[in-house]
C-alpha positions as CSV (number, residue, x, y, z in Angstrom):
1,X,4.0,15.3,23.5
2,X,1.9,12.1,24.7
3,X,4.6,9.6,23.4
4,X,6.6,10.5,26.6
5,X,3.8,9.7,29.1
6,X,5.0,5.8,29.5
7,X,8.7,6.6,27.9
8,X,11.1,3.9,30.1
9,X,14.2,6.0,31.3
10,X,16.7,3.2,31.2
11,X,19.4,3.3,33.9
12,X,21.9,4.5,31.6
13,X,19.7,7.8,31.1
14,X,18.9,7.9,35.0
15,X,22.7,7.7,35.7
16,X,23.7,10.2,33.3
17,X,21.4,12.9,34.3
18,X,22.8,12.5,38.3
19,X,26.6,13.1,36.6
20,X,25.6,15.4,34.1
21,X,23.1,17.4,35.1
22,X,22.9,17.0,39.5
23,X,26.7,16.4,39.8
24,X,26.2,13.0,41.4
25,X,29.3,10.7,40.6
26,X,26.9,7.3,40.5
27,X,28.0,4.9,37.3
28,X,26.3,2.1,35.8
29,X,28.7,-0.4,38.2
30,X,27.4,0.9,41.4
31,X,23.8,2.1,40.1
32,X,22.1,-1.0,41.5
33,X,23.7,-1.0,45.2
34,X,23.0,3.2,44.8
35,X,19.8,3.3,44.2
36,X,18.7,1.4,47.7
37,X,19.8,4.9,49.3
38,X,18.5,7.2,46.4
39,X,14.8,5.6,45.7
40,X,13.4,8.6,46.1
41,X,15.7,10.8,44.4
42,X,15.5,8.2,41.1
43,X,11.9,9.0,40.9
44,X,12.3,12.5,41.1
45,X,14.7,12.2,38.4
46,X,12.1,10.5,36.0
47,X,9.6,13.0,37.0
48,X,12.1,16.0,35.7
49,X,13.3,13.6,32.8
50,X,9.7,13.2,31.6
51,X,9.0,17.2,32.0
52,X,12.0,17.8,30.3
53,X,10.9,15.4,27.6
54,X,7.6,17.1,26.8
55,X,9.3,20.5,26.0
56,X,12.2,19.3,24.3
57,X,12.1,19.4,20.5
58,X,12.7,16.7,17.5
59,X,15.8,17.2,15.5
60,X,16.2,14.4,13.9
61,X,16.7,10.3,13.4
62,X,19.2,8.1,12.9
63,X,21.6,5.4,14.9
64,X,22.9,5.8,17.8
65,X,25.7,2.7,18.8
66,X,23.7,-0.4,19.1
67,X,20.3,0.9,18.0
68,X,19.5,1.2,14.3
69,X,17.2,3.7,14.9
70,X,17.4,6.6,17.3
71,X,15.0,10.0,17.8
72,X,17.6,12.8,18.8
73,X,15.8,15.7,20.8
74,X,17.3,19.0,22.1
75,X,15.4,20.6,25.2
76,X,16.6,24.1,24.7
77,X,16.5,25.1,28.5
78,X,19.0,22.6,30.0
79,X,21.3,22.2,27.1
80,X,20.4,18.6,26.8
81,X,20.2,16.0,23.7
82,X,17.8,12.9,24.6
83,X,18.8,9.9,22.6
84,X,15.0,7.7,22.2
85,X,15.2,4.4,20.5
86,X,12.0,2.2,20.4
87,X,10.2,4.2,23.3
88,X,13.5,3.8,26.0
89,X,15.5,7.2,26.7
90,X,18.3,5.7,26.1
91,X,20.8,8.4,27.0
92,X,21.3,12.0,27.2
93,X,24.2,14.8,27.3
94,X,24.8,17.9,27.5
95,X,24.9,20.4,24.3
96,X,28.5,21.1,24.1
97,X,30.3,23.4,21.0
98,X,33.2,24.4,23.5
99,X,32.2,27.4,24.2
100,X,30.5,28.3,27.5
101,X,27.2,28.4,28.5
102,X,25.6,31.8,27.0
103,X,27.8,30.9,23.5
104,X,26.8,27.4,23.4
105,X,23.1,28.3,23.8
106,X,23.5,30.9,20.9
107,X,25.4,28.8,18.7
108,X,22.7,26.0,19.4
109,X,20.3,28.8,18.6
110,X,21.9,29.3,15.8
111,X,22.2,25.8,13.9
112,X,18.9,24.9,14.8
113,X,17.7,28.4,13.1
114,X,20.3,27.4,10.3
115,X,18.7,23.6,10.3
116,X,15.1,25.0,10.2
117,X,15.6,26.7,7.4
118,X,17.4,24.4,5.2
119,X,14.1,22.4,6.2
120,X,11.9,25.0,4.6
121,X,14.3,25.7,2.0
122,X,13.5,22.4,1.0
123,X,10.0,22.3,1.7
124,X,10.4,25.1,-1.3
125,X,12.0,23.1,-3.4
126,X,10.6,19.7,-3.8
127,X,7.2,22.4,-4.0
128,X,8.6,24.3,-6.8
129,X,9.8,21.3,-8.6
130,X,6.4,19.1,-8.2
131,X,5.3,21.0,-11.6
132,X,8.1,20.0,-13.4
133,X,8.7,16.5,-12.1
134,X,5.3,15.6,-13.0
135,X,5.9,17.4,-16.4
136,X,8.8,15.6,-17.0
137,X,7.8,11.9,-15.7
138,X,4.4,12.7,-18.4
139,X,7.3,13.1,-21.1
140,X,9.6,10.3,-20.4
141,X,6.3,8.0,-20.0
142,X,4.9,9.4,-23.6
143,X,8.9,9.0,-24.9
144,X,8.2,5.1,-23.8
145,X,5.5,4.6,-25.6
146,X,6.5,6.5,-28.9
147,X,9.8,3.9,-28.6
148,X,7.2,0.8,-27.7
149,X,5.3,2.1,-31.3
150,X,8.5,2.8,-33.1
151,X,10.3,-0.4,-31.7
152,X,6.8,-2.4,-33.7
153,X,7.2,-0.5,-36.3
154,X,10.8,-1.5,-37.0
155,X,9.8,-5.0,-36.3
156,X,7.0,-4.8,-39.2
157,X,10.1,-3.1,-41.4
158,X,12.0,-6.5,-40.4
159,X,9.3,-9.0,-41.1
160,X,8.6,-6.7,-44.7
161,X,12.4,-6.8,-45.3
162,X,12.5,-10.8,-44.6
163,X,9.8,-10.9,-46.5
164,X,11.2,-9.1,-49.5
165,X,14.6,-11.1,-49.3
166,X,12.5,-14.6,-49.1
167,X,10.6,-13.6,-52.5
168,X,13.8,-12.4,-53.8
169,X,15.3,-15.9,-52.9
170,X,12.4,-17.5,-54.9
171,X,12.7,-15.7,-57.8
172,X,17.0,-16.1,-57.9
173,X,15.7,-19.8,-57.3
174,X,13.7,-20.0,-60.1
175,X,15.8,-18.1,-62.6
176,X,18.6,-20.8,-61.6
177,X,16.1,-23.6,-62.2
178,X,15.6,-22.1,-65.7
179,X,19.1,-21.1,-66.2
180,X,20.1,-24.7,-65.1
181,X,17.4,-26.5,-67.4
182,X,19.0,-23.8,-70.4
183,X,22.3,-25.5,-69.9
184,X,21.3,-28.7,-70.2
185,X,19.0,-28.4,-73.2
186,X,21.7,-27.1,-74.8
187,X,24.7,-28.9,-74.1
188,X,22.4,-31.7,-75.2
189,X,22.0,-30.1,-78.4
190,X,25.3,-29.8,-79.7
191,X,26.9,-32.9,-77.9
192,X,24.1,-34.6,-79.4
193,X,26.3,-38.3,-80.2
194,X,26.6,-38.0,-76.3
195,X,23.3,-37.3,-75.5
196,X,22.2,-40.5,-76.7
């Protein structure tokens, strides 16, 4: 794994591997009057850190308290979890179910067996389903265009229909004009004295 070359082990990191892994009782408080003493042993520290980097394996991503985004490796060996955000180990702990050290390494064993094959199980899937998504997206996109053509369809229905009603109008309109001019020629013919 290259990316680990120039990884920066923060303090944090470098303190938690003395406590969790050497036994060392040095905290972040007293890390920077410490390390005067330990110079050599802090490089060493890196040096294992950055082995241990190289063989341990990706899990997943996520957050991790202040960091939005945080690369979670297991490194099978020592039971440890890395925590990597924007190229800084950032922390680490031990792998802990509870158990001890034989039953946490098999129940490790045993969700990351579990994990990889949910991964491959879907893997399957979205494989299997490909097919019939791009089936179905060909469908729903011929579907839009059979509404877009029956959508202008109805439209020309509407303008024909307006149409219709408008001559219809016109035609009322004109039998009223007739009807109208009826009345009048005939209630001038027989009140003829008033029609004068």
């Amino acid at each position: 794994m290259e990316e680990f070359k120039n990884i920066n082990i923060t303090k944090h990191a470098i303190v938690r591997y003395f406590n969790r892994v050497r036994g060392v009782m040095v905290t972040d408080i007293n890390y920077d009057g410490w390390k005067n003493t330990h110079q050599d042993d802090i490089e060493e520290v890196k040096r294992e850190l950055q082995g241990l980097l190289l063989t341990a394996e990706y899990i997943t991503t996520g957050t991790y308290g202040i960091h939005k985004k945080a690369s979670y490796y297991i490194q099978k060996e020592t039971m440890l979890t890395f925590v990597i955000s924007e190229n800084n180990l950032v922390t680490l702990y031990k792998v802990d179910y509870g158990l001890d050290l034989i039953g946490n390494k098999e129940m490790l064993e045993v969700l990351i067996n579990n994990y990889k094959r949910l991964l491959e199980e879907e893997e399957n899937l979205q494989k299997k389903n490909q097919k019939e998504k791009q089936s179905l997206e060909y469908q729903e996109k011929m579907l839009g265009f059979a509404i877009q053509e029956a959508e202008a369809e109805v439209q020309k229905l509407r303008a024909k229909k307006k149409e219709i009603e408008s001559k219809r109008t016109t035609l009322r309109t004109s039998e009223q004009s007739i009807a109208s001019k009826i009345n009048t020629a005939r209630e001038k013919i027989i009140l003829s004295k008033k029609a004068l």
